[in-house]
KEZAVEX-583025 format. One line per 10 residues: their letters; for each residue x, y, z of N, C-alpha, C. Coordinates in Angstrom, 2 decimals, m for minus. Layout:
BEGIN
a> X:Y:Z:X:Y:Z:X:Y:Z ~ ...
END
This chain:
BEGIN
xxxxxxxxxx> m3.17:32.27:3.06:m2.23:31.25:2.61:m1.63:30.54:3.82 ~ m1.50:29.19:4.27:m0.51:28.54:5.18:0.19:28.50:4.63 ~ 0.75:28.93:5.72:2.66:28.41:6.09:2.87:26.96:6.28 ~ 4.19:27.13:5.92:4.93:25.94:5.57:6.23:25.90:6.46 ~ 6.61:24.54:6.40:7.45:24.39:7.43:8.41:23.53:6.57 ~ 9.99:22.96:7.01:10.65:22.16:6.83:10.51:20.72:7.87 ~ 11.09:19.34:7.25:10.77:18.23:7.76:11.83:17.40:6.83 ~ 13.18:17.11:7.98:14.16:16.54:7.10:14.04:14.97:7.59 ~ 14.31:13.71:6.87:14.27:12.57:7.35:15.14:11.60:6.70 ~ 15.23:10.81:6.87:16.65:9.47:5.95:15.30:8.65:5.48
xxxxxxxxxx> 15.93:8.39:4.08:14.88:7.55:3.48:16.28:6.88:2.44 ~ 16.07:5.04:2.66:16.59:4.70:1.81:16.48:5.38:0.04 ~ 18.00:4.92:m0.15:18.07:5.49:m1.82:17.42:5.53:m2.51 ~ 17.35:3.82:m2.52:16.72:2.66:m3.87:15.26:3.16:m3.05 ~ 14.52:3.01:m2.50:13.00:3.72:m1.91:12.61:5.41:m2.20 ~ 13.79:5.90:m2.44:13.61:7.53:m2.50:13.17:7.15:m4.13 ~ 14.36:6.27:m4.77:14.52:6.35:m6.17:12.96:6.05:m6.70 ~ 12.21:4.67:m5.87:11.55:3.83:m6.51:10.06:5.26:m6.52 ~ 10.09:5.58:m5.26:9.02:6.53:m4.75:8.74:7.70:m5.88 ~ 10.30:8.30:m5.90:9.80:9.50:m7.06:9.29:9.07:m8.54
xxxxxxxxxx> 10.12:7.79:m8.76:9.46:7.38:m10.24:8.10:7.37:m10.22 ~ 6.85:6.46:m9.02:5.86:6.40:m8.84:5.31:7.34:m8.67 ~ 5.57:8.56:m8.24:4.90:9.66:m7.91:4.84:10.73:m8.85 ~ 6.17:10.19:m9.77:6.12:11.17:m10.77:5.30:10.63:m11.64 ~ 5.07:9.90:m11.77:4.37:9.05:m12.75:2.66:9.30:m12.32 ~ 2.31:9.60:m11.65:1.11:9.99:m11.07:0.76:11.68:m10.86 ~ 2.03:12.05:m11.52:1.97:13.75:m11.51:1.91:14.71:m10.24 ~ 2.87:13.98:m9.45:3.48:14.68:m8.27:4.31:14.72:m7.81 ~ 5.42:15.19:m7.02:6.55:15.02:m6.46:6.96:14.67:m5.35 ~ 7.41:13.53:m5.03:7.56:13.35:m3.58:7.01:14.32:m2.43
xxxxxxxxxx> 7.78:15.16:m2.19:7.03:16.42:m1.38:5.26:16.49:m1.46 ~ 4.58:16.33:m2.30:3.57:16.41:m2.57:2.83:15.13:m1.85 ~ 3.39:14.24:m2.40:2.99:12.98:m2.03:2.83:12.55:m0.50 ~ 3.81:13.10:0.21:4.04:13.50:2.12:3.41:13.91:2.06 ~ 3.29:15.06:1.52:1.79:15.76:2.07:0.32:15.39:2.18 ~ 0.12:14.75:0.78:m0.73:13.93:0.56:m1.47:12.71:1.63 ~ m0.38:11.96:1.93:m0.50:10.67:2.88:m0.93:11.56:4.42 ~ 0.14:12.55:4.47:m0.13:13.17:6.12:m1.97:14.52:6.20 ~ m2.24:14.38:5.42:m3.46:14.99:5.35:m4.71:14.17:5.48 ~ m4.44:13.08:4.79:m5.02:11.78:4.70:m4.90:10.88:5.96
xxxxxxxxxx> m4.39:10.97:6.51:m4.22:10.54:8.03:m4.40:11.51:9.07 ~ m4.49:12.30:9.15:m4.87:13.64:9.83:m6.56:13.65:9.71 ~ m6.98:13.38:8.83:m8.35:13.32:8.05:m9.24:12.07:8.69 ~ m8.38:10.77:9.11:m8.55:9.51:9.05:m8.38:9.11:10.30 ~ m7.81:10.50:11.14:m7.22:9.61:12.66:m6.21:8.94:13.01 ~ m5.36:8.56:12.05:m4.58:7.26:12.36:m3.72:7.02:10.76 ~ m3.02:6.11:10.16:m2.69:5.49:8.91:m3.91:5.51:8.25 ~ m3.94:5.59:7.11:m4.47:5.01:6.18:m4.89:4.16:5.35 ~ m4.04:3.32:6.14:m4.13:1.69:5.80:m3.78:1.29:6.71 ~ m4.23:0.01:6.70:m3.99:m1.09:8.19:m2.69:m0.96:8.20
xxxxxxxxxx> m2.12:m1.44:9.33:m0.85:m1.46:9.50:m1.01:m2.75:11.08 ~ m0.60:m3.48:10.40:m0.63:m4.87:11.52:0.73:m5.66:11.35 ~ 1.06:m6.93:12.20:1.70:m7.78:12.31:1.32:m8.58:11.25 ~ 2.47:m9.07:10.79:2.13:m10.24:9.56:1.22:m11.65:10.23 ~ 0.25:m11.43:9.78:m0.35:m12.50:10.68:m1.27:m13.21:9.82 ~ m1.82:m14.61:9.09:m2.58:m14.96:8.09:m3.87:m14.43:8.37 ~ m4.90:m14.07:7.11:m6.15:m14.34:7.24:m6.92:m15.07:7.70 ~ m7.93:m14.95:7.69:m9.17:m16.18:8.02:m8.97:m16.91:6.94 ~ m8.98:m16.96:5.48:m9.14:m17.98:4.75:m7.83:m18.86:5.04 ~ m6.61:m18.41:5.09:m5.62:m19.00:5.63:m5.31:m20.07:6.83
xxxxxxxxxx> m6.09:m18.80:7.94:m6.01:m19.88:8.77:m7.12:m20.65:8.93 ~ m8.02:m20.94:8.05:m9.13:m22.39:7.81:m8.41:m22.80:7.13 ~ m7.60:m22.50:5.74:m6.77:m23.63:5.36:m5.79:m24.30:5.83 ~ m4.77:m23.41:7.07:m4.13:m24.18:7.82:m4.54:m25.39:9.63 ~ m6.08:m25.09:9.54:m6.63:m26.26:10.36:m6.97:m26.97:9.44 ~ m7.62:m27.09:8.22:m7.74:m27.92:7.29:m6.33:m28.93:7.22 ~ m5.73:m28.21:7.02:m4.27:m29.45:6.78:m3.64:m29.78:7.66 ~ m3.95:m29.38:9.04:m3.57:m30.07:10.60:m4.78:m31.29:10.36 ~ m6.23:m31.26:10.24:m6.96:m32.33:9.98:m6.55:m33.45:9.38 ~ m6.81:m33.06:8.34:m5.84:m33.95:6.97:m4.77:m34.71:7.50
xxxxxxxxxx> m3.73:m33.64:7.66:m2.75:m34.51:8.11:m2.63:m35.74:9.28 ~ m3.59:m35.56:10.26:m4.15:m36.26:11.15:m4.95:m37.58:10.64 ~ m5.69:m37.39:10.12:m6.76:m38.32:9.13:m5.95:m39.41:8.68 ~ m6.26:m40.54:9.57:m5.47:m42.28:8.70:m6.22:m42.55:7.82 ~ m6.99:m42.38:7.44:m7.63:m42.68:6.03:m6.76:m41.89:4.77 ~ m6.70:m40.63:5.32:m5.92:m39.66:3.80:m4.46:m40.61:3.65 ~ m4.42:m40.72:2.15:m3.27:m41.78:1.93:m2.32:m40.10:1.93 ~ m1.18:m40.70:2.67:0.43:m40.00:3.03:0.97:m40.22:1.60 ~ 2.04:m38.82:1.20:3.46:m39.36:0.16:3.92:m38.41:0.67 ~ 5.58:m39.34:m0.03:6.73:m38.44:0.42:7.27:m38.09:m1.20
xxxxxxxxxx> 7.77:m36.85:m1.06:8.64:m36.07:m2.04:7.62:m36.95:m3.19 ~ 9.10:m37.62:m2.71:9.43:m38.83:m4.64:7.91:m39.21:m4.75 ~ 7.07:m39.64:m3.81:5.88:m40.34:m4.41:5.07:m39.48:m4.95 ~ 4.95:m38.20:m4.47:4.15:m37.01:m4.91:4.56:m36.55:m6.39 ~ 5.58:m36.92:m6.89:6.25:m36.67:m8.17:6.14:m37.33:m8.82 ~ 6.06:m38.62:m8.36:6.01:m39.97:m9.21:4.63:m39.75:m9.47 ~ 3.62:m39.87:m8.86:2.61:m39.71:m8.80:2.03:m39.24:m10.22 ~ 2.12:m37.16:m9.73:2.38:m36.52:m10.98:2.56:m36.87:m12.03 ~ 3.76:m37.92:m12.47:4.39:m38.12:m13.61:3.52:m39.38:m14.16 ~ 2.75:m39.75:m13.65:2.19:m41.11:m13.81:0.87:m40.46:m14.61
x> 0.15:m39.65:m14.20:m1.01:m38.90:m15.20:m1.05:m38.40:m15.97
END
């Protein structure tokens, strides 16, 4: 049988709260669930999921050179606010 150890930590309320509902709801108990994730990363080398800087995708960032283009482009007809609404309201 392993031994077991203690592992005390601060975990917001409303996150403790939201966590046990989910976990109970999946038929485990918090405690279980730590364990779960830290075995799984132990297993994995590292997290278990990415864990990065908020940073866009590729499809993102082709859509945001797409609309640096665009926006560049004197041919693409420009509106502001109101015309983009008016617009709208006109179809």
């Amino acid at each position: 049988m392993a031994t077991t150890s203690n592992y005390t930590c601060r975990i917001d309320t409303d996150l403790r709260s939201q966590s046990e509902a989910l976990f109970g709801a999946l038929g485990m108990n918090l405690g279980t669930a730590i364990n779960v994730f830290l075995r799984k990363a132990v297993r994995v080398g590292g997290f278990p999921f990415d864990v990065n800087l908020d940073s866009p995708n590729r499809e993102t960032i082709e859509a945001m050179i797409e609309a640096e283009r665009i926006a560049r482009d004197p041919s693409v007809k420009a509106y502001s606010v109101e015309d983009a609404f008016k617009e709208l309201d006109d179809e």
